[in-house]
C-alpha positions in Angstrom: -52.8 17.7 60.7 -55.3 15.5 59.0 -55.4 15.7 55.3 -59.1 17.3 53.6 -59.7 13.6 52.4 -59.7 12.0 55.7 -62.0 14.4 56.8 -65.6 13.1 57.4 -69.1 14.1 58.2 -70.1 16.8 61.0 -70.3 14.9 64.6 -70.7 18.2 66.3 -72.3 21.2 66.0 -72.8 23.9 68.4 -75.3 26.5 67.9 -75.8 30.4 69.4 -74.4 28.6 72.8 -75.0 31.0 75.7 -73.4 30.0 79.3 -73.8 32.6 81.8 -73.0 32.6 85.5 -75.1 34.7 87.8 -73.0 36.5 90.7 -73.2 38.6 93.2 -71.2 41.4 90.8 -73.9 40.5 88.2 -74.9 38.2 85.2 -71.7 37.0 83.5 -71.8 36.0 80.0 -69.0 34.0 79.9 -69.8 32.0 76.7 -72.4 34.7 74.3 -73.2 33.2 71.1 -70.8 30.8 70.2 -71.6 28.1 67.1 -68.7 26.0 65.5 -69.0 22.7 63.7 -66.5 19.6 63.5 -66.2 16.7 61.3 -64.9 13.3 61.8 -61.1 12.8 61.6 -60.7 16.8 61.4 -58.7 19.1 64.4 -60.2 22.3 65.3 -58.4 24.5 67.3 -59.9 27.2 69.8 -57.8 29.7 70.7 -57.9 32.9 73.0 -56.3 34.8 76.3 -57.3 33.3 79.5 -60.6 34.2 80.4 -61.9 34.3 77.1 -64.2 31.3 77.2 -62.4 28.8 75.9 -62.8 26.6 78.5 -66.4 27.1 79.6 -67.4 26.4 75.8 -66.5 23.0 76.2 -67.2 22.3 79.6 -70.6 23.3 78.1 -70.4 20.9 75.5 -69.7 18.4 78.4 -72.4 20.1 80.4 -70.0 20.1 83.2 -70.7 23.4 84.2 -71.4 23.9 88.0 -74.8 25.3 88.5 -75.3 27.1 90.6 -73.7 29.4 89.2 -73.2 28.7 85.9 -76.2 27.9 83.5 -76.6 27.3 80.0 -79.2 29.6 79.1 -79.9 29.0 75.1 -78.3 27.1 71.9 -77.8 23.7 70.6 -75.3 21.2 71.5 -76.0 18.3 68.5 -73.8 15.5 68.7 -74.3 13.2 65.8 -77.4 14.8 65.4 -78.9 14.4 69.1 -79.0 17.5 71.0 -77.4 17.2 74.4 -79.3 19.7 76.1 -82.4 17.8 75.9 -80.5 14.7 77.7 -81.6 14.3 81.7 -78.5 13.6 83.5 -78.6 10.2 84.0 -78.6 9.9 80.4 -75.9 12.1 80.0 -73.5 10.4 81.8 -73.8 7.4 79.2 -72.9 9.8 77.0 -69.5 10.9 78.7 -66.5 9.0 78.2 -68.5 6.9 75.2 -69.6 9.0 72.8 -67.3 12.1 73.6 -64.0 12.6 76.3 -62.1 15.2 77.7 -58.3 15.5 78.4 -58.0 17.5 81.4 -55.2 20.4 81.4 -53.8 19.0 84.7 -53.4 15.0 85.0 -52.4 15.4 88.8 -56.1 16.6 89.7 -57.9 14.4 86.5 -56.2 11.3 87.9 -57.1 9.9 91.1 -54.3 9.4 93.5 -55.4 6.8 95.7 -56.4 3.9 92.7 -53.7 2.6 90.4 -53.4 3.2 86.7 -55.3 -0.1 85.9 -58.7 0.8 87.6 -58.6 4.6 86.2 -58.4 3.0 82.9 -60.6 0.4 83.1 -63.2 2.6 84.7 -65.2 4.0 81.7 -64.6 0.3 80.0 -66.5 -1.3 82.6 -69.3 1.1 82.7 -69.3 2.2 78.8 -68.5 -1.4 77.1 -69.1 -3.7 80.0 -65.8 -5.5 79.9 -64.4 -7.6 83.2 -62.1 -10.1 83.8 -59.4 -10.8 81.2 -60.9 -9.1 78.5 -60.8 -5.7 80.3 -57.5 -6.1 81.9 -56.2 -6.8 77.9 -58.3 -4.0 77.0 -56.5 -1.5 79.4 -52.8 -3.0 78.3 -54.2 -1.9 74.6 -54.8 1.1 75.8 -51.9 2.2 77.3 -49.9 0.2 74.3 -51.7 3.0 72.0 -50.6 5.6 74.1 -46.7 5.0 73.7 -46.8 4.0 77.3 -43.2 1.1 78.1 -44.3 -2.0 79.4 -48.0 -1.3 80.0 -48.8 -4.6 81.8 -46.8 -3.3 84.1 -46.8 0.3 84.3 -50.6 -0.2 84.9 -49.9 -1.0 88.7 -48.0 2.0 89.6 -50.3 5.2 91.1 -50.2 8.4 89.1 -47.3 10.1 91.6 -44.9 7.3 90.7 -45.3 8.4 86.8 -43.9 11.5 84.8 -45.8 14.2 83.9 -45.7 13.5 80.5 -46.6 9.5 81.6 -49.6 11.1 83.4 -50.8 13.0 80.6 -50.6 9.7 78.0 -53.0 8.1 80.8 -55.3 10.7 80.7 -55.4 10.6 77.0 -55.4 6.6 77.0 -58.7 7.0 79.5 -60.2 9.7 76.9 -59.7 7.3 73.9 -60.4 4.1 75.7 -64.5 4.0 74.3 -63.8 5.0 70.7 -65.4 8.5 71.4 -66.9 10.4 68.7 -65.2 13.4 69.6 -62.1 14.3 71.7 -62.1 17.6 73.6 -58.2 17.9 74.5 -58.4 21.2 76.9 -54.8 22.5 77.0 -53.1 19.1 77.4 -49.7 20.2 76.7 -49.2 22.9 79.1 -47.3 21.9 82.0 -45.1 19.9 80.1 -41.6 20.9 78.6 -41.1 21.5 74.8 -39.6 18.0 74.1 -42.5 16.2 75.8 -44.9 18.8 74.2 -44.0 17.9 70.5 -44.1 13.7 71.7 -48.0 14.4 72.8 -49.2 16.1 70.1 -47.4 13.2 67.5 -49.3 11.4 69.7 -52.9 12.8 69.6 -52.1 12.8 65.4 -51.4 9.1 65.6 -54.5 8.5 67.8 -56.5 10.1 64.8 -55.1 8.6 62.2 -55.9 5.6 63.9 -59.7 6.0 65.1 -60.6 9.3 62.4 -61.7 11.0 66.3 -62.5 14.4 65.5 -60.7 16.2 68.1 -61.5 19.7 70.0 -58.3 21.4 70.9 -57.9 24.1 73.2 -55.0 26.5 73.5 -54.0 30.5 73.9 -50.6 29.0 71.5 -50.9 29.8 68.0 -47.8 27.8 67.3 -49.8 24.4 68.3 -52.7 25.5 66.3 -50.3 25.8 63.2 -49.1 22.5 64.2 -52.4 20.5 65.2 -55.1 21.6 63.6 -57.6 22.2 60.5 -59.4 24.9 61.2 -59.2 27.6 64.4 -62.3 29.8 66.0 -60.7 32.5 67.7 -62.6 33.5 70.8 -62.2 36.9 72.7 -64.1 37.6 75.7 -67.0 35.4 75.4 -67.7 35.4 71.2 -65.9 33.8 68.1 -64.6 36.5 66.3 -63.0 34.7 63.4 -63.3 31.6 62.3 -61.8 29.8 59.8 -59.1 27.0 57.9 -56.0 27.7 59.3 -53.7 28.3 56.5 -55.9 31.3 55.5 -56.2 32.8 59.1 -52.7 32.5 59.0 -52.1 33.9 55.3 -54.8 36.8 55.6 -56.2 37.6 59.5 -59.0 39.8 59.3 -59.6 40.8 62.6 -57.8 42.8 64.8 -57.3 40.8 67.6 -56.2 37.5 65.3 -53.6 39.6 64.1 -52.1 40.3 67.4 -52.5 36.9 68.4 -50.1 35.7 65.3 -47.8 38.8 66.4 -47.2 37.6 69.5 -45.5 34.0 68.3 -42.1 34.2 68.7 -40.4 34.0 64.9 -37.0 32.4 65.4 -35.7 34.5 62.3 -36.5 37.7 63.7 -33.9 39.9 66.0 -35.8 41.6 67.9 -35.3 43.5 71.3 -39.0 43.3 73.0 -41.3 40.7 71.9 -45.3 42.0 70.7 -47.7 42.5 73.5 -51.2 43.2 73.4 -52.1 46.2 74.8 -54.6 46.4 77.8 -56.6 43.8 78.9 -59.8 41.5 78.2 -62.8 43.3 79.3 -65.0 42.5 82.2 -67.4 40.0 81.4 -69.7 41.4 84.3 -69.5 44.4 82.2 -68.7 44.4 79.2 -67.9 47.2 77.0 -70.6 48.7 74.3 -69.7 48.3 70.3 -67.1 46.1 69.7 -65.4 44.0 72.8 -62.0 45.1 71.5 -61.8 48.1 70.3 -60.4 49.7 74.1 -57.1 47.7 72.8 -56.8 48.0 69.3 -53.9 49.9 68.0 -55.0 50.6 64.8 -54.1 53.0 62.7 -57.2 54.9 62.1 -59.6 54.4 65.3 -63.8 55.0 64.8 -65.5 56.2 67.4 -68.3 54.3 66.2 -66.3 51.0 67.5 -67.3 51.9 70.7 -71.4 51.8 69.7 -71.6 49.3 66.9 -71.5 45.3 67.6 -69.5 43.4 65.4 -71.6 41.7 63.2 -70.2 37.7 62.4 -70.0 37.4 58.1 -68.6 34.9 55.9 -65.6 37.0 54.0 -64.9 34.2 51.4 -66.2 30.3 51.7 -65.3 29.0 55.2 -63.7 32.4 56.1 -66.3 34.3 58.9 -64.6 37.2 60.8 -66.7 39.6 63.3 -66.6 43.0 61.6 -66.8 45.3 63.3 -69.8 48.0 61.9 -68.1 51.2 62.0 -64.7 49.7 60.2 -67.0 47.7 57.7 -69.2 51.3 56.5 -66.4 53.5 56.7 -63.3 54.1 54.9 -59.7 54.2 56.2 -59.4 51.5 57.9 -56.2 49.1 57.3 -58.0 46.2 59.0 -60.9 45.6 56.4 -60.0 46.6 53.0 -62.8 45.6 51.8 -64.8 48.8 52.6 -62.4 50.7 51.3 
């Protein structure tokens, strides 16, 4: 995690981002309202279940979403300053890969299997930074030298089925890094590989920032990464931030229901216990999405409002970088053990 004096000026900020995706079920709103910042050289983590937009947010940011269906229907996407949603495509795509990369969950279908290691690498150097020749094949030997990768000059010639999962998914992080991106959106990198592997990448993606001050995007369902990895975490249930926050104090003081259960669920290694924490139920429909407060058919608190059901949560700033979704009904009424502060 990158120390508060490393950390720079904002590179991105997203704003009230809406991406729907019309269906034959109906409109589905599967990003509604989202707005996050991030600074140079600082980690934020975005965390959720499946399903609850983590994804689609920064496919957004990418504007990689398929349309049809998809569409981004409102917001701001301003990176260093520029919004991305006023870029035509074409324009776009100069912008990919240069100015801000993705590492794909799954470096099977991100890499190519029919073009060695050396032509994936090189690809956004040619187009980005115009490199051939020497130069670029140096370039790519750098590249996968950053990366941790043995013997890179050679390596490079293999295809991506003759490398290890984890080899594949340093690739796909030496292609992300390889233009000196502004920001790095690293969309569950670490999940199909094993716990030993796991804790290699993310020293890894540490190093990398140390080294460049990238201000990285990292998305996960894990809270034990976040702890691990990052600055500051949004949590994101169906579609909406609900809290957002530095990560220490989500950690010390969750205020919101569903952050609470999240941290629950993490496995403590000094606790003997027979059945590990579930969350109850499941995430809403999307298509059709419950009124009040998109959690409350799952909460287990103690002293339930009807009201939940009618009010929406409203997004406030509890102390300074600290914002939590109350939810109305808990927030005017007393008894509740979530927000003590209308008590």
């Amino acid at each position: 995690m990158v120390s508060d004096g490393r950390i720079g000026d904002v590179v991105l900020e997203v704003k009230d981002l809406q991406t729907y995706f019309v269906t034959r079920w109906g409109v589905t709103k599967a990003v509604d309202g989202v707005s996050f910042h991030l600074r140079k050289g600082e980690t934020l983590g975005i965390v959720g279940e499946s399903g609850s937009g983590k994804s689609v947010t920064v496919s957004s940011v990418m504007r990689l979403i398929p349309s049809p269906p998809g569409h981004i229907v409102g917001g701001e996407i301003l990176l260093e300053g520029e919004n991305l949603l006023d870029l035509s495509e074409g324009d776009m795509n100069k912008v990919r890969g240069d100015k801000i990369a993705m590492i794909l969950q799954d470096p099977m279908t991100a890499l190519n299997p029919v073009f060695d290691i050396e032509d994936q690498v090189a690809e956004a150097l040619k187009i980005h930074e115009g490199l051939r020749g020497t130069t670029l094949k140096e370039t790519v030997i750098d590249m996968l030298r950053k990366v941790k990768i043995p013997a890179p000059a050679t390596r490079m010639k293999d295809y991506p089925h003759q490398l290890s999962g984890g080899m594949r998914q340093r690739v796909v992080g030496a292609i992300g890094i390889s233009c000196n991106p502004s920001v790095l959106i690293a969309d569950e990198p670490t999940t199909s590989l094993d716990a030993t592997i796991q804790a290699q990448y993310l020293n890894l993606l540490r190093d990398l920032q140390e080294d460049t001050g990238v201000g990285i995007i990292f998305i996960t369902h894990d809270f034990g990464i976040v702890a691990k990895m990052c600055d500051r975490v949004a949590v994101m249930y169906a579609g909406k931030i609900v809290e957002q926050g530095d990560v220490r104090e989500i950690f010390n003081n969750p205020l919101h229901p569903y952050t609470e259960a999240l941290i629950r669920s993490v496995p403590k290694m000094e606790e003997n216990v027979e059945r590990l924490y579930a969350i109850p139920g499941n995430p809403p429909n999307v298509t059709n999405r419950p009124s009040g407060c998109n959690f409350q058919p799952d909460c287990d608190k103690d002293n339930p409002n009807p009201d939940c059901a009618l009010l929406e949560p409203i997004l406030q700033e509890e102390s300074p970088g600290h914002w939590v979704a109350y939810c109305a009904a808990c927030f005017d009424t007393h008894g509740c053990k979530w927000f003590p502060r209308a008590l």
